[in-house]
C-alpha positions in Angstrom: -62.6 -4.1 -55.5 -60.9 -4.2 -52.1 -62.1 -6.4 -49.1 -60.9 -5.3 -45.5 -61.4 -7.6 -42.3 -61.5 -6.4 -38.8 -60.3 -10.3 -37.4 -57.5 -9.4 -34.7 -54.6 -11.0 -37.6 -56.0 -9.0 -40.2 -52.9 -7.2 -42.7 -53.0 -3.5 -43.3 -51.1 -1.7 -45.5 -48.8 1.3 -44.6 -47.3 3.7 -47.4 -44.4 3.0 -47.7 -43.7 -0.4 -46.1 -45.0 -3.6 -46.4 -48.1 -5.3 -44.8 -48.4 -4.8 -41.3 -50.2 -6.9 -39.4 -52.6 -5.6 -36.4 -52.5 -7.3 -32.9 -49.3 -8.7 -33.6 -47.6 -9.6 -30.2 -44.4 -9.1 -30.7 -44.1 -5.6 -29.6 -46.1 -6.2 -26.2 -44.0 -9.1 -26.0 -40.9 -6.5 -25.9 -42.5 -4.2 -23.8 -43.4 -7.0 -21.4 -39.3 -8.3 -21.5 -38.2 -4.2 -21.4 -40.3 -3.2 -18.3 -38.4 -5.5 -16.1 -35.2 -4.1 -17.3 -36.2 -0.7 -17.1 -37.7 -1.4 -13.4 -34.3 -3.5 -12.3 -32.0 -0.5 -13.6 -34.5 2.0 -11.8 -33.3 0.6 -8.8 -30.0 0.0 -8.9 -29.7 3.5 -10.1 -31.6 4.2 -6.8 -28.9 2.5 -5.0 -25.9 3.4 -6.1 -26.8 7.4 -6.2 -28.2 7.3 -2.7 -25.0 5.5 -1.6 -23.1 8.3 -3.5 -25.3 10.9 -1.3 -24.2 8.8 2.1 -20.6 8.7 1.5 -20.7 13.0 0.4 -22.8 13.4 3.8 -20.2 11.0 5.5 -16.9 12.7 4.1 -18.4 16.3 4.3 -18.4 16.9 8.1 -15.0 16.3 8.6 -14.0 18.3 5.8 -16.1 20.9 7.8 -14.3 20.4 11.0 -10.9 20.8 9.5 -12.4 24.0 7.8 -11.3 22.6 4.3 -12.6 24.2 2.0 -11.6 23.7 -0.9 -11.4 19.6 -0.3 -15.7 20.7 0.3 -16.1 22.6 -2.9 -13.9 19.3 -4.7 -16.6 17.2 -2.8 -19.6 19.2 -4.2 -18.3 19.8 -7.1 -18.5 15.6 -7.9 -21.3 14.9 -6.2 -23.1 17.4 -8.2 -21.4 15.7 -11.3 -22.4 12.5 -10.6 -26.3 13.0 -9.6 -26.4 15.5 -13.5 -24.7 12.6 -15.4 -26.9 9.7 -14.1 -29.9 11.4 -13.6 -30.0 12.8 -17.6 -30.7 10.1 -20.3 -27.5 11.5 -22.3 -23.5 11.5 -22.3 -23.7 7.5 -22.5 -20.0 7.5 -22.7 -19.5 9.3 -20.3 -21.8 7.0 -17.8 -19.1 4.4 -18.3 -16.1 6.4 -18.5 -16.7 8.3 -15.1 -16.3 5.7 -12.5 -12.9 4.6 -14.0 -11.5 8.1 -14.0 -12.4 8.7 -10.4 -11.2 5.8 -9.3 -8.1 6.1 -11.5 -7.9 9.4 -9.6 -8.6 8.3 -6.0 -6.1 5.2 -6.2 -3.8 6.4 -8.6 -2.9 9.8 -8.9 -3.5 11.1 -5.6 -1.1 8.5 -4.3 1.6 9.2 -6.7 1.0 13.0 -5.7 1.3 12.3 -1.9 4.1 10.2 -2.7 5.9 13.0 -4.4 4.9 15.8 -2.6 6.3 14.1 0.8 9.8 12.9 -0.6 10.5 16.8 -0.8 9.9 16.7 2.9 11.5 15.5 6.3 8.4 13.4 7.1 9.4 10.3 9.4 9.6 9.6 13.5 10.2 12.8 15.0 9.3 15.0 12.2 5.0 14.5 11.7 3.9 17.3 13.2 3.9 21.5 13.5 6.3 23.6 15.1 3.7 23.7 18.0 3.4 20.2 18.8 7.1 19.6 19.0 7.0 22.3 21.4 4.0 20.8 23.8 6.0 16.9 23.4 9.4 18.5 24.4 8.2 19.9 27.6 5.7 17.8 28.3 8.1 14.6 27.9 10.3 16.5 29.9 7.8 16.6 33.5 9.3 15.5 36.6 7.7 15.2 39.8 8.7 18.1 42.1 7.9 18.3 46.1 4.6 19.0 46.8 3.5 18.0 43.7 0.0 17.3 43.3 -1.3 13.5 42.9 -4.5 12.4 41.8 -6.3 9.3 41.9 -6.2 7.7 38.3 -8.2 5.3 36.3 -6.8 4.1 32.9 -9.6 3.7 30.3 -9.4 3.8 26.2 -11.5 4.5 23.4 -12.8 1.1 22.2 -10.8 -1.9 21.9 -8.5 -2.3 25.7 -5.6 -3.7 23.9 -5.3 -1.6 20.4 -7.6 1.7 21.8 -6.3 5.0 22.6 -5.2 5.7 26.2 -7.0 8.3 28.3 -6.5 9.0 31.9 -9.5 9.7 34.4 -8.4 11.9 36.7 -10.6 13.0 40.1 -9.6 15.9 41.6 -9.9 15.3 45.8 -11.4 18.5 46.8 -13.9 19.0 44.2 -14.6 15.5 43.1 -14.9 16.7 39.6 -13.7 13.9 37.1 -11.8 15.0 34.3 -10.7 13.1 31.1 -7.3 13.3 29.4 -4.8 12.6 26.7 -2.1 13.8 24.6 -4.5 17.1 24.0 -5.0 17.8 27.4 -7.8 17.7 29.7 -11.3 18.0 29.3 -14.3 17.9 32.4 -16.6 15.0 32.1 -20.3 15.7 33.0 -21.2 14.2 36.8 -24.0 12.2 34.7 -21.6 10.2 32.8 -19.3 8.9 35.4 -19.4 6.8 38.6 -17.6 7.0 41.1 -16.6 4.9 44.1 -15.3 6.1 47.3 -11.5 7.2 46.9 -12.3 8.8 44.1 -11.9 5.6 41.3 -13.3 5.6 38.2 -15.5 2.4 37.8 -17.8 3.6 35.2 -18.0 6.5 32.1 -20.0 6.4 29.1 -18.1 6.4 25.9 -15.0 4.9 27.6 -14.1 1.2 28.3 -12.3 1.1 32.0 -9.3 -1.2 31.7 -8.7 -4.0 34.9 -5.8 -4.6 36.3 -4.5 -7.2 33.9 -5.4 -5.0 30.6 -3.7 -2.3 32.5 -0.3 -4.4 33.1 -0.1 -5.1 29.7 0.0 -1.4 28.0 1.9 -0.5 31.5 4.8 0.8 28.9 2.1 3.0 26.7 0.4 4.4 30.5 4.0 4.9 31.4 4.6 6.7 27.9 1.5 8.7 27.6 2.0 12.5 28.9 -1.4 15.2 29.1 -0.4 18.8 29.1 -1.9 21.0 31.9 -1.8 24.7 32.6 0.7 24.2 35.0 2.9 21.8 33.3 1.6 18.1 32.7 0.1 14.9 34.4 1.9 11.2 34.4 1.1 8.2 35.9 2.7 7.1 38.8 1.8 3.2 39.0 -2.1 2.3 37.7 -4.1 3.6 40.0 -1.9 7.4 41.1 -1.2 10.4 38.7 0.7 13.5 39.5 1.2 16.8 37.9 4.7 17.9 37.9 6.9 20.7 36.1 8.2 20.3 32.9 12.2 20.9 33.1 12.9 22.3 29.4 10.5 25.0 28.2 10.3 27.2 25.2 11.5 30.8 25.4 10.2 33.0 22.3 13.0 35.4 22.4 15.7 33.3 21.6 13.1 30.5 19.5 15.1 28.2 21.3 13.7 25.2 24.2 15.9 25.8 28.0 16.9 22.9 29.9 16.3 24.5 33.8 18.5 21.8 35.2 21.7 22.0 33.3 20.9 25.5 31.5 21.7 24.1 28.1 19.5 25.4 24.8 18.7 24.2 21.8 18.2 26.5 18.7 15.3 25.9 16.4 16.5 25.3 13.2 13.9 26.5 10.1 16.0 24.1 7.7 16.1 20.7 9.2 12.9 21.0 11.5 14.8 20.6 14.7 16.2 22.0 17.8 19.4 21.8 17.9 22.2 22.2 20.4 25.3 24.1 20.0 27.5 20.8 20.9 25.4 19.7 17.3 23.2 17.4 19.5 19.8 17.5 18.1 16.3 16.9 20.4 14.5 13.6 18.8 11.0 15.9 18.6 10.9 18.5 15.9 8.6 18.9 13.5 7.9 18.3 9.7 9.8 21.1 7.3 10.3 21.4 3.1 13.8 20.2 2.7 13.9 20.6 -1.2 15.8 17.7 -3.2 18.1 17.1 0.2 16.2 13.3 0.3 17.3 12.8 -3.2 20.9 13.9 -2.9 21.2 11.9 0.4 20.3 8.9 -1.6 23.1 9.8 -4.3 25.7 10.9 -2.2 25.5 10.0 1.2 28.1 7.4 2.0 25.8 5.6 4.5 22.7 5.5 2.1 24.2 6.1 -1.4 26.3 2.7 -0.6 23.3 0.4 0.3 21.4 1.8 -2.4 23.5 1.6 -5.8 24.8 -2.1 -4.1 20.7 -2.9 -4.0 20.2 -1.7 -7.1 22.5 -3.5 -8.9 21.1 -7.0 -7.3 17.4 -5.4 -8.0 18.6 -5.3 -12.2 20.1 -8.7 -11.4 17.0 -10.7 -9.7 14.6 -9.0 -12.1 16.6 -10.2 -15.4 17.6 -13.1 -14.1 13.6 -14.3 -12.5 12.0 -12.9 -16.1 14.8 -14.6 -17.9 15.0 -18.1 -16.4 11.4 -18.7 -15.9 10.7 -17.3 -19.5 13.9 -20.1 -20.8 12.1 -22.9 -19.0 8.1 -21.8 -19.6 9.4 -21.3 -23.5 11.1 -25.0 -23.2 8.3 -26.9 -21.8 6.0 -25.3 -24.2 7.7 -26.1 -27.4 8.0 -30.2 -25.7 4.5 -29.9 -25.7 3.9 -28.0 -28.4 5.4 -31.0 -30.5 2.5 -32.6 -32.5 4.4 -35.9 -31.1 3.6 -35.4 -28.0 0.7 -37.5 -26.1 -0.9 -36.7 -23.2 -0.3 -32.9 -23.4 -3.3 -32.2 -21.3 -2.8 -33.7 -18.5 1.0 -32.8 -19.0 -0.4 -29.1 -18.9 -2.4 -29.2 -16.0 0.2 -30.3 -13.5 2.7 -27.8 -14.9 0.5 -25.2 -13.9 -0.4 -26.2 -10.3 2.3 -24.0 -9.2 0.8 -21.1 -10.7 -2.3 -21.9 -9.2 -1.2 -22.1 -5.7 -1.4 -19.1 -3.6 2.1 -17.6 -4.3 2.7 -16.1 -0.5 1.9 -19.7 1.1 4.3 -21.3 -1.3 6.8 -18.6 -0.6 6.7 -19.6 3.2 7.3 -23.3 2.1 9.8 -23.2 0.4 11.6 -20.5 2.8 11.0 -23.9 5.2 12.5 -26.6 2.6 15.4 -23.9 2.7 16.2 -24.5 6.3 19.8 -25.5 7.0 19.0 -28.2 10.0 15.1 -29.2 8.7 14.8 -28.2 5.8 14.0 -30.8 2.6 16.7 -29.2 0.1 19.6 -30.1 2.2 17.9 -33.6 3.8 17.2 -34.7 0.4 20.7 -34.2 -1.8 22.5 -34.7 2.1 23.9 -31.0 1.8 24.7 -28.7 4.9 24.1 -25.4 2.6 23.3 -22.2 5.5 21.3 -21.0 2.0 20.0 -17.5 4.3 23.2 -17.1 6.4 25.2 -16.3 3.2 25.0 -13.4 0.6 25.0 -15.6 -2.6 23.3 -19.0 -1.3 20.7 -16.3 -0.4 20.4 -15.2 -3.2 20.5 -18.6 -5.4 17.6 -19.3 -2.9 15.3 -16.8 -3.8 15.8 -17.0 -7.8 15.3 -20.7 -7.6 12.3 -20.0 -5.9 11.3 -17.7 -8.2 11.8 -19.9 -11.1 9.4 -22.4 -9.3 7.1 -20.1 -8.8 7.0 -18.3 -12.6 7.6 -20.7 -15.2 3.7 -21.9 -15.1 2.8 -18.2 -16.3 5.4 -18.2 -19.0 4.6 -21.7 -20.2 0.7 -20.6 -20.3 1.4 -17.1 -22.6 4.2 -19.0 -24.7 1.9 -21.8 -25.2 -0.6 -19.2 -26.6 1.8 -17.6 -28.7 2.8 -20.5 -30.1 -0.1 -21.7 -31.8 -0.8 -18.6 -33.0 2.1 -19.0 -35.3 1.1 -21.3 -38.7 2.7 -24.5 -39.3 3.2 -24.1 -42.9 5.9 -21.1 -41.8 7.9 -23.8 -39.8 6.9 -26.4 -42.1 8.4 -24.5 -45.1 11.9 -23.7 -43.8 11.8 -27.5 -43.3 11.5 -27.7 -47.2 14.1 -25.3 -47.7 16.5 -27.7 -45.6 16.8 -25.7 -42.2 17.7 -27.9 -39.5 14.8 -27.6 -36.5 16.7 -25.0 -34.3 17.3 -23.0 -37.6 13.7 -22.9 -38.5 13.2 -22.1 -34.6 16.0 -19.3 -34.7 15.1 -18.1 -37.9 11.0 -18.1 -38.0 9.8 -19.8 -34.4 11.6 -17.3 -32.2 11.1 -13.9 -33.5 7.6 -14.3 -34.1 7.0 -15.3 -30.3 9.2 -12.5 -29.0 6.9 -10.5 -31.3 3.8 -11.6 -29.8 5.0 -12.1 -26.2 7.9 -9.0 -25.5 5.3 -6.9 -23.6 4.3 -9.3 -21.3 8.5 -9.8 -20.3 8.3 -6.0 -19.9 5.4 -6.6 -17.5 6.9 -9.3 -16.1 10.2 -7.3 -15.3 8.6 -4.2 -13.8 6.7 -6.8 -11.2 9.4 -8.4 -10.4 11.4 -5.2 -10.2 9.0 -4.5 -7.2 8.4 -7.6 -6.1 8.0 -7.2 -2.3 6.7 -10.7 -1.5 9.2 -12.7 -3.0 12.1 -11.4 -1.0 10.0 -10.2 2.6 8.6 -13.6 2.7 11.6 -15.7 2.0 14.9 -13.9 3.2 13.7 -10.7 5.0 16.3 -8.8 2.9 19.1 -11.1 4.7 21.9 -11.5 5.2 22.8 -8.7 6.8 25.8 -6.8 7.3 27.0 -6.3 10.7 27.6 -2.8 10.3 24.1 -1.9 8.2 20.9 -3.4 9.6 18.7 -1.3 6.6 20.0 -3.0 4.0 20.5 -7.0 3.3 22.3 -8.9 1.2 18.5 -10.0 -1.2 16.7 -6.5 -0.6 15.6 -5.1 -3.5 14.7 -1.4 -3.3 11.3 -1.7 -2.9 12.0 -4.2 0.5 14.7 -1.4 1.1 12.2 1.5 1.1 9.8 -0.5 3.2 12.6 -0.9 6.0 13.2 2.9 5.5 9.5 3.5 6.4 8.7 1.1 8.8 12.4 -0.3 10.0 13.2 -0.5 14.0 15.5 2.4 13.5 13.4 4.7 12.9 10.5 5.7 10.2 11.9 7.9 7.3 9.0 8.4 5.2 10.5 11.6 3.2 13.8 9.6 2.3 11.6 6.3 1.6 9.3 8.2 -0.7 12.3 9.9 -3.0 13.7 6.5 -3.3 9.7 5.6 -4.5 10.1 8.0 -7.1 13.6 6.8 -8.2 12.4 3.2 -8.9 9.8 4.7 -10.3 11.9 6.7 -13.4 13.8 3.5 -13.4 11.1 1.2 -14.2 10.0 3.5 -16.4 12.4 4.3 -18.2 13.4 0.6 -18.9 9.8 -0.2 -20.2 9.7 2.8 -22.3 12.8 1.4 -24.1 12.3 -2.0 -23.9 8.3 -0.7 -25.8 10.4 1.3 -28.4 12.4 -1.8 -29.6 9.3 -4.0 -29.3 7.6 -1.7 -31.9 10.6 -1.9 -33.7 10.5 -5.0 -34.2 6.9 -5.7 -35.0 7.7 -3.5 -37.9 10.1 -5.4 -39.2 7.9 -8.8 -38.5 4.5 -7.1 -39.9 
């Protein structure tokens, strides 16, 4: 005979499976602690796809000005993606893997692209733009004022900030009192709506435009005296703040012979398809030309060229020589402070540990400007304190004693920290068994301690190699490359190649970005190809250690 109850903790049985029992709480208790969940990832869902639609809105109409297509279809294309994938309940993977592949894309392998694409390239100072705009900068930096030239009052304004902004001129013609606006396009007619004004004909007022006074004026008086806006009739220039005047350019471009005419002295210059420049039959070339394909000409300058192919190999040997020798003597000393502390004689190792790493925790580029100061030859600590007169930057190797001794300051802490780590990894009873066997200590340490940490720790030193390799701060913010040679401001005595390609770029003498960027790609195949070696041992040898 079976009883049933109807109470709300009554037990029912289920084929199958045990008792169940009915109004148990437990599953509104989930579905209470779920909702919230579900609610909160709703939302940020909500969030981050709607953000996703503003930034495809945002990078769209450009895209559409610039009529590219294909860079809109790309843009689609994702966007599309991105709403299907998150908006449908499967491809889980795939909802995690996404994000890291576009941003492996976006700050990766477009980069490296660019990079590569523009060291088969003249791009640099002189070389940015088309064929055309060389054209419209050679004659309009070649305008003159002629008699009976026309001048116009002027009013220099820019386009946001008066001291970083882009220059325009505001230029009122007298007999129509039409105000026009202009810049290194040319000139465009401002509505009589936007503008004021005053008698003369000076510009005190346009919307969209922030009028500069008289001291903001005087000091971008060299970019007003630079700036140049083509006209029909040849091109406008300031004369002073306050007069402009159109005058007749002196060199112009004749089609028939693809060539640019000096009036004055009758002299031409022949466009050349090869080097992007016009160029004279005396060899003298015009500083404006425009940006070309120049093959692997940037990468056999850098092998062969005497003036580049000198500084380079001489950099790169001192680049092998400060990466070895910063990964080397920092791992030495990180390796020899952790095996002190690693002794289980040792008191005190925590607080012996904290202060070893303080240098590590420091911000490196503010301790890199410290020490550059303790280096000073008349001020400086090092030579107050041991009563030395060392010039350590004024000569090549104090220079560069300088920057590995800073170096070792600076990465001991990290090698002590992974050594330390790999250290007690490694069982006792290993050590402690070789000690049986009557090794001496630095037996059982060459013999077992050693290889077992190299083991354990080689991929970091490859690491730490490549960044030092490249490391940019440590020589920029110390030496600047220096010393120099008085017959080679490019390249110093401490550059490494990396420092070297940045004064290529972005040197006084001139931005190279084509040359800079093959030299990119050369310590590129360098680093690379000393990590994939150094990796190949390394597996080696945890084969013969496994």
């Amino acid at each position: 005979m079976s009883t049933s109850s109807s109470g709300p903790g009554a037990a029912t049985q289920s084929p199958g499976r045990g008792p169940v029992r009915s109004g148990s709480p437990r599953k509104s208790r989930t579905a209470r602690n779920h909702a919230p969940t579900t609610l909160t990832g709703l939302l940020v869902k909500v969030v981050l796809l709607g953000l996703v639609a503003g930034i495809a809105v945002w990078a769209a109409f450009p895209l559409i000005e610039a009529e590219l297509w294909v860079g809109l279809a790309i843009l689609l294309a994702t966007t599309a993606g991105l709403f299907y994938l998150y908006l449908s309940p499967r491809r889980i993977p795939a909802k995690y893997l996404v994000p890291g592949t576009l941003f492996l894309v976006a700050f990766q392998i477009i980069p490296v692209l660019y990079t590569a694409s523009t060291a088969f390239t003249n791009f640099g100072d002189g070389h940015r733009g088309s064929k055309d705009d060389a054209i419209v900068a050679i004659q309009s930096g070649s305008v003159k004022q002629v008699p009976g030239s026309i001048q116009y009052p002027l009013t220099v304004a820019t386009k946001g900030d008066p001291a970083t902004g882009e220059l325009v001129f505001l230029i009122t013609d007298p007999q129509t009192n039409t105000v026009s606006v202009g810049d290194t396009e040319g000139l465009r007619p401002l509505g009589a709506n936007s503008v004021t004004v005053a008698p003369g004909g000076k510009v005190t007022a346009a919307d969209g435009y922030q009028i500069l006074n008289f001291g903001e004026a005087s000091n971008r008086s060299k970019d007003i005296t630079d700036l140049v806006v083509p006209t029909s009739g040849g091109a406008l220039r300031s004369s002073g703040l306050s007069r402009a005047y159109e005058g007749k350019a002196v060199r112009a471009y004749d089609a028939g012979c693809d060539c640019i005419r000096d009036s004055e002295t009758g002299k031409t210059w022949t466009a050349d398809g090869k080097v992007g420049s016009f160029v004279a039959a005396d060899g003298e070339t015009l500083a404006q030309g425009w940006q070309v394909n120049v093959g692997l000409r940037n990468f056999t300058s850098v092998l062969t060229d005497p003036a580049i192919s000198g500084p380079f190999f001489g950099t790169l040997i001192w680049n092998f020589a400060f990466a070895l020798g910063s990964t080397g003597f920092t791992f030495l000393l990180g390796m020899g402070v952790a095996l002190a502390l690693h002794s289980p004689r040792m008191r005190g190792t925590n607080f012996y540990r904290v202060l070893l790493i303080l240098p590590y925790a420091m911000p490196s580029f503010a301790m890199l400007l410290v020490w550059r100061d303790m280096f000073n030859t008349d001020f400086g600590l090092i030579n107050n304190l041991f009563g030395l007169g060392v010039d350590w930057f004024g000569e090549t190797w104090s220079a560069r004693l300088a920057v590995l001794l800073v170096q070792l300051w600076l990465g001991y802490p990290y090698m002590f920290l992974v050594t330390t780590g790999a250290l007690q990894a490694i069982p006792r009873e290993l050590t402690e068994a070789t000690s049986v066997d009557g090794a001496s200590p630095f037996q059982s340490f060459r013999a077992v301690t050693m290889p077992l940490l190299l083991v354990a720790i080689s991929p970091l030193l490859i690491a730490s190699f490549a960044y030092n390799f490249n490391n940019f701060n440590a020589i920029q913010f110390v030496t600047e490359g220096g010393p120099f040679p008085a017959d080679n401001p490019t390249a110093g005595a401490t550059d490494l190649l990396i420092t070297y390609t940045y004064r290529l770029a972005f040197g006084a003498q001139g931005a190279e970005y084509g040359l800079a960027a093959a030299v990119s790609i050369f310590i590129f195949a360098i680093v690379a190809t000393v990590s994939a070696i150094s990796f190949s041992r390394t597996r080696k040898q945890e084969e013969v250690y496994s």
